[in-house]
C-alpha positions in Angstrom: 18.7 4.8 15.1 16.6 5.3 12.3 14.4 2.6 11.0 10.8 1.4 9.7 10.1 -0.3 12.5 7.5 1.5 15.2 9.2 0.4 18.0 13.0 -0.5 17.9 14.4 -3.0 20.2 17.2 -5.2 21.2 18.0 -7.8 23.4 21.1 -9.8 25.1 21.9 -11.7 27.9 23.8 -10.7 31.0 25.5 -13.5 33.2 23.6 -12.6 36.3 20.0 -14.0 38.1 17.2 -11.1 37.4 17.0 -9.7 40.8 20.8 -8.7 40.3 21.0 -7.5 36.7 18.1 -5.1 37.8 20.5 -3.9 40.8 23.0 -3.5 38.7 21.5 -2.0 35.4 19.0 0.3 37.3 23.1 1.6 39.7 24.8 1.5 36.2 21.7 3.9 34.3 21.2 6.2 37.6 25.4 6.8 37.4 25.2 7.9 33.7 22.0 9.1 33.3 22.1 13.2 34.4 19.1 14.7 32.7 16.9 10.7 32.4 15.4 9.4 35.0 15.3 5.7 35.8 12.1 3.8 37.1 12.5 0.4 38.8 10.0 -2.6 39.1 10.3 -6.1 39.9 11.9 -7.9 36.1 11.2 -4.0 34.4 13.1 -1.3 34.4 12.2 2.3 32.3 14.7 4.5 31.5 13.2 8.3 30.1 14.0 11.7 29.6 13.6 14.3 32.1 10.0 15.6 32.2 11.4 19.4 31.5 13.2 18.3 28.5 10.0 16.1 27.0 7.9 16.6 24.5 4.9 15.3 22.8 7.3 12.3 20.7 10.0 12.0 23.5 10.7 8.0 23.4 11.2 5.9 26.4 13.5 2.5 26.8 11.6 -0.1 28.6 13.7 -2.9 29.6 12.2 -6.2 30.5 14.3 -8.9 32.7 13.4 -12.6 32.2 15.0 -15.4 33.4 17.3 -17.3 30.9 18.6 -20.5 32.4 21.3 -19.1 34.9 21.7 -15.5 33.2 18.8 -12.8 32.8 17.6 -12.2 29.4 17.1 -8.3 28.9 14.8 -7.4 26.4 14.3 -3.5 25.6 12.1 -1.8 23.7 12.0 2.0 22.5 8.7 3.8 21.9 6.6 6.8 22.6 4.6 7.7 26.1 2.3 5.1 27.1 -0.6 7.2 26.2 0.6 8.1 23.2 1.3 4.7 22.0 -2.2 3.6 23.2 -4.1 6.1 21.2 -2.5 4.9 18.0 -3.1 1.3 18.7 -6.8 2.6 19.6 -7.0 4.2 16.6 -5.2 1.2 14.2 -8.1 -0.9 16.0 -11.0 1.3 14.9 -9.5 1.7 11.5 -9.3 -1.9 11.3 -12.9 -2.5 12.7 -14.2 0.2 10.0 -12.0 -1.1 6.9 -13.1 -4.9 7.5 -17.0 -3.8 7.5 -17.1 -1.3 4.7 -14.8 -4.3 2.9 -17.5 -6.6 3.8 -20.6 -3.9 3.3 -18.9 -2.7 -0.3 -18.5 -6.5 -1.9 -21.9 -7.3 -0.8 -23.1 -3.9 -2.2 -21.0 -5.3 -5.3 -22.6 -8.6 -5.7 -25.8 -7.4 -5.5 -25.3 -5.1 -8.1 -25.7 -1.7 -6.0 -23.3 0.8 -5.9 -20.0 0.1 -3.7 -20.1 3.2 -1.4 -19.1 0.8 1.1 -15.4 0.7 -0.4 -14.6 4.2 -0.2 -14.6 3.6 3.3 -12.6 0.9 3.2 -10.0 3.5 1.0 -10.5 6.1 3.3 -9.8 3.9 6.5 -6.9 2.3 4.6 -5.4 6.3 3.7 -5.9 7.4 7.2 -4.2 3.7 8.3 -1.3 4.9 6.3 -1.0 8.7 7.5 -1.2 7.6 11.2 1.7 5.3 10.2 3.6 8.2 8.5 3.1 10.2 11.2 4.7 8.0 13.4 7.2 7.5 11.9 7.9 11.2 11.7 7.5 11.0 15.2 10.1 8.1 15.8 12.4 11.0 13.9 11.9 14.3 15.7 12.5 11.9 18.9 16.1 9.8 17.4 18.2 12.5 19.5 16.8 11.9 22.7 16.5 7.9 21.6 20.2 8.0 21.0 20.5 9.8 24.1 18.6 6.6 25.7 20.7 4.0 24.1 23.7 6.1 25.0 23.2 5.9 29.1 22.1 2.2 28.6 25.1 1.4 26.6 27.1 3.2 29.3 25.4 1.5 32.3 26.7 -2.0 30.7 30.0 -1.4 29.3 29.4 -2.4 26.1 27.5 -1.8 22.8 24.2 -3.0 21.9 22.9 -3.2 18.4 19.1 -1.9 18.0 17.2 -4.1 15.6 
């Protein structure tokens, strides 16, 4: 379970039409899964912990049907809350915005022949860049158990193992 990436995933095929694997996955997870709790939506499914046993880095598996000639591709992905995920994306963005002008404002400074204040923003933006990413990745760790967990009821629900990439 452990891994650089922010948001491990898999995928596979199953030998059914989408409307079925959903049937059957979302039956399969709600028969293993005593203390997750399964969400069901047309071609999605999400699979997370119990609300009582969450906390602020508790992952959820979101499982995405497609359609894959006469089989259903199933595509999940592991990762934080919703709202957690969206504040770091939010904040990546704004780093971004902030490190690509200060870039831009330091060379020009540069050029010129001023002083380059503008590129210790960029630093700044880039060392702040790389604690958000350290912090989530500590955040991927204190949440592997209940991941596991995750992977375990899925791996149940299908019979078979998956390998995470």
């Amino acid at each position: 379970m452990s891994s650089f990436r922010l948001r491990p995933h898999f995928t596979h095929r199953l030998d059914m039409n989408v409307e079925q694997a959903r049937s059957w996955l979302e039956s399969g997870m709600r028969e293993h899964a005593e203390r997750c709790e399964v969400k069901s939506f047309p071609g999605y499914l999400s699979l997370r912990i119990l609300e009582s046993e969450q906390h602020y880095w508790s992952p959820q598996l979101q499982l995405s049907l497609d359609p894959d000639g006469d089989g259903a591709l199933v595509t999940g992905t592991y990762g934080p809350n919703t709202n957690l995920w969206s504040s770091f994306v939010y904040a990546y963005l704004i780093l971004a915005s902030a490190a690509l002008f200060s870039g831009i404002l330091g060379m020009c400074q540069w050029c010129i022949g001023q002083t380059p204040w503008g590129l210790w923003i960029l630093g700044l933006a880039l060392t702040i860049a790389a604690g958000l990413y350290i912090s989530a990745q500590m955040g991927q760790k204190l949440g592997a158990q209940q991941t596991f967990q995750l992977h375990c009821v899925y791996e149940a629900a299908i019979g078979r193992e998956v390998a995470i990439s």
